[in-house]
N, C-alpha and C positions, 0 to 999 in steps of 0.2 A: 361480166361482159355480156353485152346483149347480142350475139351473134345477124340478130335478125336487120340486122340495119347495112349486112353486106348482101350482094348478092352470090348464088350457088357458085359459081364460077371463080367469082373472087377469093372463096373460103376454101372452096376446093384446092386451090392454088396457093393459098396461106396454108392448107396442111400437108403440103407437099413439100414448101419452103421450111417448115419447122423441125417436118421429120427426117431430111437433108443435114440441116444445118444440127439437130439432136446426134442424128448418126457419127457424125464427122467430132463432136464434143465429146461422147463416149467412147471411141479409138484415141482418142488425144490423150484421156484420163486414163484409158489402160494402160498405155504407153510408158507411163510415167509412175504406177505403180509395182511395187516388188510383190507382193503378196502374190503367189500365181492363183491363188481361187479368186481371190477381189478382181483381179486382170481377167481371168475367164468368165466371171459374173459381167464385167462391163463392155466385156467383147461380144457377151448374149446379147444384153440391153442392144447394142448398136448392131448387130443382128436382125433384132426385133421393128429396129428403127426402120429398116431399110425395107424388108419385109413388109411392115405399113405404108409406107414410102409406093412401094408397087399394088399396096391395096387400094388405098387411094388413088393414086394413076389411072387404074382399070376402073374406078367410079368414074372418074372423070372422063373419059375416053366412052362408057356407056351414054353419058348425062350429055356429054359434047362428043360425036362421033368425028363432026365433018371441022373441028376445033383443034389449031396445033397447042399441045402444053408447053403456054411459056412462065417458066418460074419465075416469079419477080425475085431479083437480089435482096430485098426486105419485104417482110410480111405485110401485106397491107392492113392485117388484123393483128391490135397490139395483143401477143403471146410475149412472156415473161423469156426470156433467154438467159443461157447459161455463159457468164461473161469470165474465162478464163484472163485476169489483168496479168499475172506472170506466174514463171515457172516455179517462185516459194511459193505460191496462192494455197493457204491449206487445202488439204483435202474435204475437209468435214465442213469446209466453206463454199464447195462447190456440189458435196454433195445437196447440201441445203436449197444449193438454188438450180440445182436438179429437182429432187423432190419439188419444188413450189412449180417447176414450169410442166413436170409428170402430174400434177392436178390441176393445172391451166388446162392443159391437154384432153386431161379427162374431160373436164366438164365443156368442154372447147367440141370434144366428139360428142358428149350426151346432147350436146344443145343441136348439134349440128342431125348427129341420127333423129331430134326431131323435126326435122325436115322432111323426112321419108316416111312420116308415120304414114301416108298413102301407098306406099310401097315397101311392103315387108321384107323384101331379100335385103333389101338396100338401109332399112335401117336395122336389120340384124348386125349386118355386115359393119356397120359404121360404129352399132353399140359394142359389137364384142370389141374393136380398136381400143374404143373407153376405155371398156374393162384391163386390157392390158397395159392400158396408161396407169392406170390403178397399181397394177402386180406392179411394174416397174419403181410404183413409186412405193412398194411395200418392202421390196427387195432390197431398195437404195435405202430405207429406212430401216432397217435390221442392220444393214454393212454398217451406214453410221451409226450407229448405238456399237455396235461392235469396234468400232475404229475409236468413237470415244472412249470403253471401257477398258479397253486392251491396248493399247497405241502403246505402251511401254513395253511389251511385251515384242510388239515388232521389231521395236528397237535393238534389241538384243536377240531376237530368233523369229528371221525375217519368214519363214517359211512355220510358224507356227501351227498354222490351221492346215498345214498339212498333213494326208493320215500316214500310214505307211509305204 
């Protein structure tokens, strides 16, 4: 996606709208998990979301002082979303399209921090976002390899990965 064809304001407000609607997806999926470490992994992520969520806010708010934030209901930049269709919806089918919209994201911040390459605070601030779109999507990628290789195990000893 070529970032460069919206304007600052419009993207700022698309990743406002993503990390909103990411946060509210990761509370859903913990919710809904037994495992209590995979639940407390995905109560960080949506932690982290939110977190971003006010990082971004305060770019915005610098960039547009005298400008109210109003979040459009859908993103005006197409970002991949996380489509919960029902409550059987596997797991490892949502992690998947976690993962793909955690490197939408990234590369969604990298293009976007280069926007700031004239102002270094502002594109530190925007590249370390990236990077944790990255951890996010490293972290969702280890739980699913582990959900696929062990899922039988849960089945029978739902608290497996827990220690003592």
């Amino acid at each position: 996606m070529e970032i460069r064809e919206f304007d600052e304001g419009t993207l700022l407000l698309a990743a406002l709208r993503s990390e909103i609607d990411s946060k509210l997806v990761y509370e859903q999926v913990a919710d809904r998990v037994a495992n209590a470490l995979l639940k407390d992994k995905l109560k960080f992520i949506s932690a982290e979301e939110e977190k971003h969520r006010s990082v971004i806010e305060g770019v915005y708010k610098e960039r547009f002082p005298n400008k109210e934030i109003a979040i459009p209901e859908n993103s005006p930049v197409p970002l991949p979303k996380i489509m919960i269709t029902d409550e059987m919806m596997p797991l490892s089918e949502i992690f998947s399209m976690a993962m793909n919209a955690e490197t939408a994201a990234y590369e969604f911040y990298r293009q976007l921090a280069g926007l700031y390459e004239d102002q270094p605070r502002l594109n530190k601030v925007i590249a370390y976002v990236a990077s944790m779109e990255m951890g996010h999507y490293r972290l969702l990628e280890i739980e699913k390899d582990n959900m696929e290789r062990f899922e039988d195990f849960d089945l029978y000893l739902p608290y497996v990965h827990v220690g003592p």
